[in-house]
C-alpha positions in Angstrom: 0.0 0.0 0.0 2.7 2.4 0.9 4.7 1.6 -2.2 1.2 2.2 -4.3 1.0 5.6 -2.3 4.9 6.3 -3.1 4.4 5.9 -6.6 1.7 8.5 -6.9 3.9 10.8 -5.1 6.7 10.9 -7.1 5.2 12.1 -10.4 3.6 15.1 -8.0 7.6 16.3 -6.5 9.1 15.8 -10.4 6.4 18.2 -11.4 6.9 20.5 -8.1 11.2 20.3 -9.4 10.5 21.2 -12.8 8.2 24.5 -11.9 10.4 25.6 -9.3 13.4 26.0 -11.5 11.8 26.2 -15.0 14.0 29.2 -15.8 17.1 27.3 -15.2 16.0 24.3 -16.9 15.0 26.4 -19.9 18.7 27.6 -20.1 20.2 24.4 -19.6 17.9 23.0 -22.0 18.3 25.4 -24.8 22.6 25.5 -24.0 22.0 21.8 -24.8 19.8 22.6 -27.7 22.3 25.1 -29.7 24.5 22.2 -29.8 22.1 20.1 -31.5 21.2 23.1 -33.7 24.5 23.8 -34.9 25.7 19.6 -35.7 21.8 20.0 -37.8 22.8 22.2 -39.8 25.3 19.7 -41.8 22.3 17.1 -42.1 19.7 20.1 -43.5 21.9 21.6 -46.0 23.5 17.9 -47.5 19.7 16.9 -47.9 17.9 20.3 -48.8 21.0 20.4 -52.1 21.5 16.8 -52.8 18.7 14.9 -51.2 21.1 12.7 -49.2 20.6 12.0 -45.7 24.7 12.3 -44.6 24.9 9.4 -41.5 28.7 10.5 -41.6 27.8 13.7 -40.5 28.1 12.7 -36.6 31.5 11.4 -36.9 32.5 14.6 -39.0 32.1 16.4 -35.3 33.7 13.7 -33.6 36.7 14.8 -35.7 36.1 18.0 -34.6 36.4 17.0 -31.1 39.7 15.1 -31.7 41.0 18.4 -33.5 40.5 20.8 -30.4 41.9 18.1 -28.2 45.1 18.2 -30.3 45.4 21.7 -30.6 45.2 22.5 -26.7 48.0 19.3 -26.7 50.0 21.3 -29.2 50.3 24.6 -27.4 50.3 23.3 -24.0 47.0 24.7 -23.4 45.6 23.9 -19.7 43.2 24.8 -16.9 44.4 27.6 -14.8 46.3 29.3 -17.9 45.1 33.4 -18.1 42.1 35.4 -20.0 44.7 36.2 -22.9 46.0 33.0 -23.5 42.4 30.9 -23.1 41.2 33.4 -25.3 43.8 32.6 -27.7 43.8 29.1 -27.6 39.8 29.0 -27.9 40.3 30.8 -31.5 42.9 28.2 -32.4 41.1 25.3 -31.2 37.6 26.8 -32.7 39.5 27.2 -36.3 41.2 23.9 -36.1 38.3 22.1 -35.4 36.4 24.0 -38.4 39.5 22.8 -40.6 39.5 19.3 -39.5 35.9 18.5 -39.7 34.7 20.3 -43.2 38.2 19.0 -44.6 36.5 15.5 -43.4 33.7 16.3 -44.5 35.3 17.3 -47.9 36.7 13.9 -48.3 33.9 12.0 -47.6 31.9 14.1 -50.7 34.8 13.5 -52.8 35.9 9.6 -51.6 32.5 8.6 -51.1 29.8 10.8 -52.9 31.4 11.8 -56.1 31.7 8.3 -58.2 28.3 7.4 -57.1 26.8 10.9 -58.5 28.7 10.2 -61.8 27.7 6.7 -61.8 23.6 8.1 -61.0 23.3 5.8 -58.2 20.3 5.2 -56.9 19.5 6.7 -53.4 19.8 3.8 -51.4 23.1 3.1 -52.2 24.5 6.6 -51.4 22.3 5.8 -47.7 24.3 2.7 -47.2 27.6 4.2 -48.4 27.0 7.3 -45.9 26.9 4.2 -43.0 29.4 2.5 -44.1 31.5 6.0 -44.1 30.3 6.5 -40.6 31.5 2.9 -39.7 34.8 3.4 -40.9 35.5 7.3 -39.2 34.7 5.3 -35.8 37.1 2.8 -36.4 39.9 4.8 -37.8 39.6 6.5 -33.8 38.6 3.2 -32.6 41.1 1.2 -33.6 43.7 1.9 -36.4 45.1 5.4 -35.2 45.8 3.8 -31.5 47.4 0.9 -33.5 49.5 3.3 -35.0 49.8 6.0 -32.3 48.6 4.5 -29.2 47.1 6.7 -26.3 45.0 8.9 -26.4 43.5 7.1 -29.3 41.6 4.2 -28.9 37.8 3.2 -27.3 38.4 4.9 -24.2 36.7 8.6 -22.9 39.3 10.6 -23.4 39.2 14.5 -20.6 40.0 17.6 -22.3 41.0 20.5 -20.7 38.4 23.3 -19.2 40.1 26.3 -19.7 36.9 28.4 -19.5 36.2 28.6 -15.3 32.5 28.3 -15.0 31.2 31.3 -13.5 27.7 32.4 -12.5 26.7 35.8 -14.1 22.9 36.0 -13.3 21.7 33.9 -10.4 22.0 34.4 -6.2 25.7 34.7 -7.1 25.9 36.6 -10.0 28.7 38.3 -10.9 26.1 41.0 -13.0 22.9 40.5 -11.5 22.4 38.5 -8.4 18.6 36.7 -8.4 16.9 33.7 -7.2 15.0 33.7 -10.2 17.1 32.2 -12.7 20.7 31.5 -13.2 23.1 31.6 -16.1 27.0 31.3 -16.2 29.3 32.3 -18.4 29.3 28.7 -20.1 26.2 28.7 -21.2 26.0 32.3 -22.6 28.8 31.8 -24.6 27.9 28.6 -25.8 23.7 29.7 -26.8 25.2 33.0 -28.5 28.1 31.2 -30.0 26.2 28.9 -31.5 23.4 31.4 -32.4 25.9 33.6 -34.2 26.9 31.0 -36.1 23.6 30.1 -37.6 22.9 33.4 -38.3 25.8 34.2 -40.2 25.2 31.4 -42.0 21.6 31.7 -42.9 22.9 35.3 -44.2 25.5 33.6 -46.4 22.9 31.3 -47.8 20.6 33.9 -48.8 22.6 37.1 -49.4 25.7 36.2 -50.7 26.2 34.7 -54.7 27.0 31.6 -53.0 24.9 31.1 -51.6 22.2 31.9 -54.1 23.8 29.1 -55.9 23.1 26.8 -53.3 19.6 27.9 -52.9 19.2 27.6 -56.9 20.6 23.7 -57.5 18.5 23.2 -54.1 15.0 24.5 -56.0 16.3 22.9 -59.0 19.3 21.6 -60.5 18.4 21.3 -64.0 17.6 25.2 -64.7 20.3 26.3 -61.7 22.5 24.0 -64.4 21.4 25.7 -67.7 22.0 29.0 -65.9 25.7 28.2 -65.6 25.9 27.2 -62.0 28.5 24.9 -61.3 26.6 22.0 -59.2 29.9 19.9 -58.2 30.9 23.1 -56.6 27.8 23.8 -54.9 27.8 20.0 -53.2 31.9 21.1 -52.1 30.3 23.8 -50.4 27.5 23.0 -48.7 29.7 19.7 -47.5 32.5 22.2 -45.9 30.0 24.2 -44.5 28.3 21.8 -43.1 31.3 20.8 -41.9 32.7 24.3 -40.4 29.4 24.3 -38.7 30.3 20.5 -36.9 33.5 22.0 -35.6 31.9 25.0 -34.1 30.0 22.5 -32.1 32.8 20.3 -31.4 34.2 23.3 -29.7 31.1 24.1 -27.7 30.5 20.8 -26.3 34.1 19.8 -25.4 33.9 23.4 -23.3 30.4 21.9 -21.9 31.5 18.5 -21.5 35.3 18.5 -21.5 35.8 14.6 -23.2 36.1 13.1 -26.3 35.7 9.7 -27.7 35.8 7.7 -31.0 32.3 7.5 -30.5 31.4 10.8 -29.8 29.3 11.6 -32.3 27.1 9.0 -32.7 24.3 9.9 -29.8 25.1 13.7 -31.1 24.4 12.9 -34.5 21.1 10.7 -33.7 20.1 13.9 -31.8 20.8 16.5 -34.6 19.4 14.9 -37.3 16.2 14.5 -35.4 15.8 17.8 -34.4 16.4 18.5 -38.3 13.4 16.5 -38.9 11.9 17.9 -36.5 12.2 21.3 -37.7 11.7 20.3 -41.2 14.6 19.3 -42.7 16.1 21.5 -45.4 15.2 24.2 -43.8 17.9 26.1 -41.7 15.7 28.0 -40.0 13.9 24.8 -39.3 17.1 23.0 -38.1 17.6 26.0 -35.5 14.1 25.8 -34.2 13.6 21.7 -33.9 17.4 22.0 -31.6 16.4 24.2 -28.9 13.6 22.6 -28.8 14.5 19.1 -28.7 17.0 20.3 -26.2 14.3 21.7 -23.6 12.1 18.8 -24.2 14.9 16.4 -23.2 15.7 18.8 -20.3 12.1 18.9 -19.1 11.6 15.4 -19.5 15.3 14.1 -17.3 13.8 16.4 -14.4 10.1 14.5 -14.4 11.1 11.5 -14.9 14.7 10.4 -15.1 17.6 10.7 -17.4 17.3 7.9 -19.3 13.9 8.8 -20.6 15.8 12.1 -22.2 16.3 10.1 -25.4 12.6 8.1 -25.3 10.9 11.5 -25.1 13.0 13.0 -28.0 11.5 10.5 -30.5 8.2 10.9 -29.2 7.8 14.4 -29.6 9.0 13.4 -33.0 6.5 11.0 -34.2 4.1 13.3 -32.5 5.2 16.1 -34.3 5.5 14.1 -37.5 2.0 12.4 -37.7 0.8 16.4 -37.5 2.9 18.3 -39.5 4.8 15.5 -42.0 7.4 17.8 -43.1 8.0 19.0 -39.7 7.0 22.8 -37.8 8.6 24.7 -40.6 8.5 22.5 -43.6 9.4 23.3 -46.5 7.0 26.4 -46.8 10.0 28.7 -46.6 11.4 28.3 -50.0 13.4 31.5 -49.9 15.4 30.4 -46.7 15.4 26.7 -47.3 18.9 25.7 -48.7 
């Protein structure tokens, strides 16, 4: 009987710890949320140009991860070090990453990609080629780079340094504004604007710049964008490295969040982002933006009701729920001017 009563109860204090601190979880939530925005972005613009769902696209950020790991190792970057020097380092770790995972992602469009698109394969062999691709990044971590180099490659969870202190700027601490209502550190204001910033500047490049109206013209359609002289390998290139750049910008924000790295890194990540590119209509930037912070307070909402593990259940059922409403997710495709 008092086990019946104890399980009534329970769901009654989850609700009571989600309403008290609603403000907090809405920032942790949409910190977590940017991230998934930002690794969406590479899924939404592959499939709004070429109609190819990229599964490499989660170990292209893994690289990313690897990359600011090595570049903290190379200039003997570590916690403790001053403003000037983490600020240094964070630029050099945020361009290396970009490097490393849109030249991956490069390589997989020209290794992978480009003799199937001369060959016209059909879809479903670019889908299994884009696993197998996946399959064979993990293992390069996994296995053949610790063959060759040993430690710190390999299978294990590998720590990388925090060199941003975690510090609270609005809350009953606040170094700016001292509250009980909410509280937000320095953490996750850099990584929601960060990541922010990025999309925007990219959504800007996408529709203002000749580039980008190339992209947006083989993406409506590729045999007129074709007559009219636009060059479609290129366009694939670019969308692949931007997509790409866009990976290592997150690589950087969630080693600073979660300071580790691992050959399989990516692969929870990636799940995540492409569904919250679904979910915001995939092929939409915009859409890819929206279905992240989303995603990412729903899974925030959903660890402080019930428990963590339902944080990944509760992601795919807002999905389907979203799905058997609006098919082509909350944006669609109804904004063909921003859609890639």
């Amino acid at each position: 009987m008092l086990e019946q009563l104890g399980a009534l109860v329970v769901p009654l204090v989850a609700w009571d710890n989600l309403f008290s601190d609603l403000p907090d979880h809405t920032v942790d939530g949409l910190t977590r949320g940017a991230i998934y925005a930002l690794v969406a972005l590479g899924y939404t613009l592959v499939y709004g140009v070429m109609r190819l769902i990229n599964f490499a696209h989660s170990e292209v950020f893994m690289v990313g991860t690897w990359a600011v790991l090595g570049v903290y190792t190379l200039i003997g970057a570590a916690e403790g070090d001053g403003l000037g020097f983490v600020v240094l380092a964070t630029l050099i770790a945020l361009i290396g990453a970009m490097l490393a995972s849109a030249g991956t992602a490069l390589a997989v469009e020209r290794i992978a990609y480009r003799p199937l698109r001369k060959k016209n394969a059909p879809p479903l062999i670019f889908l299994i080629t884009a696993i197998g691709c996946s399959l064979v990044l993990l293992e390069v971590f996994g296995q053949v780079l610790h063959a060759i180099f040993g430690e710190p490659f390999g299978r294990k969870t590998i720590s990388i340094p925090s060199l941003v202190k975690t510090e609270q700027l609005i809350g009953p601490n606040g170094s700016l504004l001292t509250t009980d209502a909410i509280t937000i550190t320095n953490l996750q204001l850099i990584i929601f604007l960060g990541a922010v910033g990025m999309m925007v500047a990219l959504d800007v490049f996408v529709n203002r710049s000749r580039l980008g109206r190339g992209v947006r013209a083989v993406a409506q359609d590729p045999d007129t964008a074709a007559l009219m002289g636009v060059n479609q390998d290129r366009v694939f290139m670019l969308v692949f490295i931007l997509g790409g750049a866009m990976a290592g910008v997150a690589a950087l924000l969630y080693t600073m969040q979660f300071d580790i790295t691992k050959f399989n890194v990516g692969f929870l990540i990636g799940i995540k982002a492409f569904t919250a590119a679904v979910l915001g209509g995939i092929g939409n930037l915009r859409g890819a933006l929206l279905g992240g912070l989303l995603l990412g307070v729903v899974e925030v909402y959903a660890s402080t009701l019930f428990t963590s593990n339902w944080a990944d259940v509760t992601a795919f059922i807002l999905l389907i729920a979203v799905l058997m409403v609006r098919p082509t997710g909350i944006l669609g495709e109804s904004l063909g001017k921003a859609r890639a």
